[in-house]
C-alpha positions as CSV (number, residue, x, y, z in Angstrom):
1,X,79.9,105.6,122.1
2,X,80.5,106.9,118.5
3,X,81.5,110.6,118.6
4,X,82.0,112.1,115.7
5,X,83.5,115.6,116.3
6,X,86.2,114.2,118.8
7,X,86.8,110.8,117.0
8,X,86.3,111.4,113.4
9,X,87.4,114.1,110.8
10,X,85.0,115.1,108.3
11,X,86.8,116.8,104.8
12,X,85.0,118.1,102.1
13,X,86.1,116.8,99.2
14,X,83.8,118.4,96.5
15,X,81.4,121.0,97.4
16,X,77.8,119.7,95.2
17,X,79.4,120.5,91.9
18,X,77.8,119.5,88.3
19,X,79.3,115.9,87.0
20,X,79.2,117.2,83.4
21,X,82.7,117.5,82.5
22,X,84.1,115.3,85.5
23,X,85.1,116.1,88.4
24,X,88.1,115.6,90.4
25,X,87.9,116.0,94.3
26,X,90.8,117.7,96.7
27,X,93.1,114.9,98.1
28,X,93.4,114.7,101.5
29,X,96.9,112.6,103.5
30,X,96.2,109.5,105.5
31,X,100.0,109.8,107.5
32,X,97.5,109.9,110.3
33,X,94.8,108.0,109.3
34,X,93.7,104.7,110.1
35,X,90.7,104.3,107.5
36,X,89.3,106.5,105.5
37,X,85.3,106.6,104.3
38,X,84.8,108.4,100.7
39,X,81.2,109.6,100.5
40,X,79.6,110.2,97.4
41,X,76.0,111.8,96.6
42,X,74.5,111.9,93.8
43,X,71.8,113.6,92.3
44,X,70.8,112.6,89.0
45,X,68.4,114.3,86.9
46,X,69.2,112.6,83.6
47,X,70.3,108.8,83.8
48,X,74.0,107.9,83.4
49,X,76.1,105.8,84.8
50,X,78.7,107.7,86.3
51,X,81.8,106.3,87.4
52,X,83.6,106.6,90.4
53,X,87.6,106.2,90.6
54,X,89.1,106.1,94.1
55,X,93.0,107.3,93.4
56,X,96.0,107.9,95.5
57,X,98.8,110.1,95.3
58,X,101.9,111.2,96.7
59,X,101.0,114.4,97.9
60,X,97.5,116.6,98.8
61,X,98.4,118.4,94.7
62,X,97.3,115.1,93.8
63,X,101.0,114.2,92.4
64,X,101.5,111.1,90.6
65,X,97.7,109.5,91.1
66,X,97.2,106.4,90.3
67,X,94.3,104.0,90.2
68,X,94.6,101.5,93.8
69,X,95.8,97.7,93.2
70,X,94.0,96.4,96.1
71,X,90.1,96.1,96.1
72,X,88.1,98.4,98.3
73,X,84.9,98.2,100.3
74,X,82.4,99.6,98.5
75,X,78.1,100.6,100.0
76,X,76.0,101.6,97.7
77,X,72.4,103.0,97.7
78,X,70.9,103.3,94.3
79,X,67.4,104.5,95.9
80,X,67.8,107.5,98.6
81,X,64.1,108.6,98.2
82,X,63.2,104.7,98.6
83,X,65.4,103.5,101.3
84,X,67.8,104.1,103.2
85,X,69.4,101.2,103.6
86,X,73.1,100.6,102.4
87,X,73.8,97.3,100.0
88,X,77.4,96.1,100.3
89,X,79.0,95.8,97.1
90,X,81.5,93.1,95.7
91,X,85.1,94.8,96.3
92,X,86.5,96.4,93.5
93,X,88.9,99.8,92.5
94,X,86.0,101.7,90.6
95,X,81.8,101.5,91.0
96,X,79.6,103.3,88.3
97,X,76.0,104.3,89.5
98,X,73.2,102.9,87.8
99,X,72.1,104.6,85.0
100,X,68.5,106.0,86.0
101,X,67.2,109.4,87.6
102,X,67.3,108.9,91.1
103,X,69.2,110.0,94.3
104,X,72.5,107.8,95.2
105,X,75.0,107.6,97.9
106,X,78.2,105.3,97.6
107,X,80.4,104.9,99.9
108,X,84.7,104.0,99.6
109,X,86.3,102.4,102.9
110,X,90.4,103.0,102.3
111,X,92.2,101.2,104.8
112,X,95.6,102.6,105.1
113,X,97.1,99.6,104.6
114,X,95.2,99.8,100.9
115,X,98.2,102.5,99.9
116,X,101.5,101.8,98.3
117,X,103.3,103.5,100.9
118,X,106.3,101.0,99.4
119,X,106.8,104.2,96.6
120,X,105.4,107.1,98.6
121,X,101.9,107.3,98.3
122,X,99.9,108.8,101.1
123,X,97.3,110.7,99.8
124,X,94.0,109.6,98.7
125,X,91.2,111.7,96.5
126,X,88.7,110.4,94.1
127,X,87.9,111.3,90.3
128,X,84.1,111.2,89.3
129,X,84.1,110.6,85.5
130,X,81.9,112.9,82.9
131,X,78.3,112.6,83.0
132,X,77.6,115.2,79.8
133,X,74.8,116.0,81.9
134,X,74.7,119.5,83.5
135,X,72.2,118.9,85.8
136,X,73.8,115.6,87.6
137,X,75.4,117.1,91.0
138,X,78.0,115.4,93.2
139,X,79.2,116.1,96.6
140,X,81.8,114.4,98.2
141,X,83.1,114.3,101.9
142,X,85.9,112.6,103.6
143,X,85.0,110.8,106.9
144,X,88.2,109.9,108.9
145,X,89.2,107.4,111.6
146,X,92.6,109.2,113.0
147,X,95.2,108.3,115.1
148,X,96.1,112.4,116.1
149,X,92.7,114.0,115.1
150,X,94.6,117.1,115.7
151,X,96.8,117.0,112.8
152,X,95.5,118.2,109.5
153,X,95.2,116.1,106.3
154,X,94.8,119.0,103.8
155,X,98.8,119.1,103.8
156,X,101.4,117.2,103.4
């Protein structure tokens, strides 16, 4: 049995925040993470198509951040008031939205494996890019599978 409050962390990573002007989310460590789930939501009120850049980082300031060199997971729903069912995506490092007015949710699996822990990176965040459209909103929330769910990921 799934349960989330003793199994799983949830972060936020933006509070629902305007995507005009970009946005880039709090970075959370994965020293004790086993995968992480970036969920994105989308509202868009003027058609764009927004891009989303999974980074990681050498500390929760967001030091260093770079884009991943390993493909990643990606969900997407391009329809929330239609469906909601989840279409798996073909792997990649970024995802843009399509560019219509609708509700979307994408979602990022980061495996930790996914980091380059080689030269110190161990934090994850995501950048959303500029949508020159005040009235697109964003939120974004960290869903985590943890090996010591007590230990916090909001510092290093």
């Amino acid at each position: 049995m799934l349960n989330i409050p003793e199994k799983r962390k949830i972060v936020t990573g933006s509070a629902p925040v305007t995507t005009n002007g970009g946005v880039t989310c709090d970075y959370i460590s994965m020293k004790n993470v086993i995968r992480a789930y970036i969920i994105l939501t989308f509202t868009q009120a003027v058609g764009h198509a927004t891009g989303i850049d999974p980074v990681q980082a050498t500390a929760v300031a967001g030091t260093g951040a770079k884009a991943f060199a390993k493909t990643l997971p990606i969900w997407a729903n391009e329809d929330t008031a239609a469906s909601d069912a989840l279409v798996k995506k073909t792997q990649a490092v970024t995802y843009n939205v399509a560019a219509d007015i609708k509700g979307k949710k994408v979602i990022f699996q980061i495996d930790a494996e996914k980091l380059d822990v080689n030269n110190s990176f161990d934090c994850i965040g995501v950048t959303v890019d500029d949508s020159l459209q005040v009235t697109n909103l964003v939120n974004v929330e960290y869903v985590l599978e943890m090996r010591y769910p007590q230990n916090s990921v909001i510092t290093d």
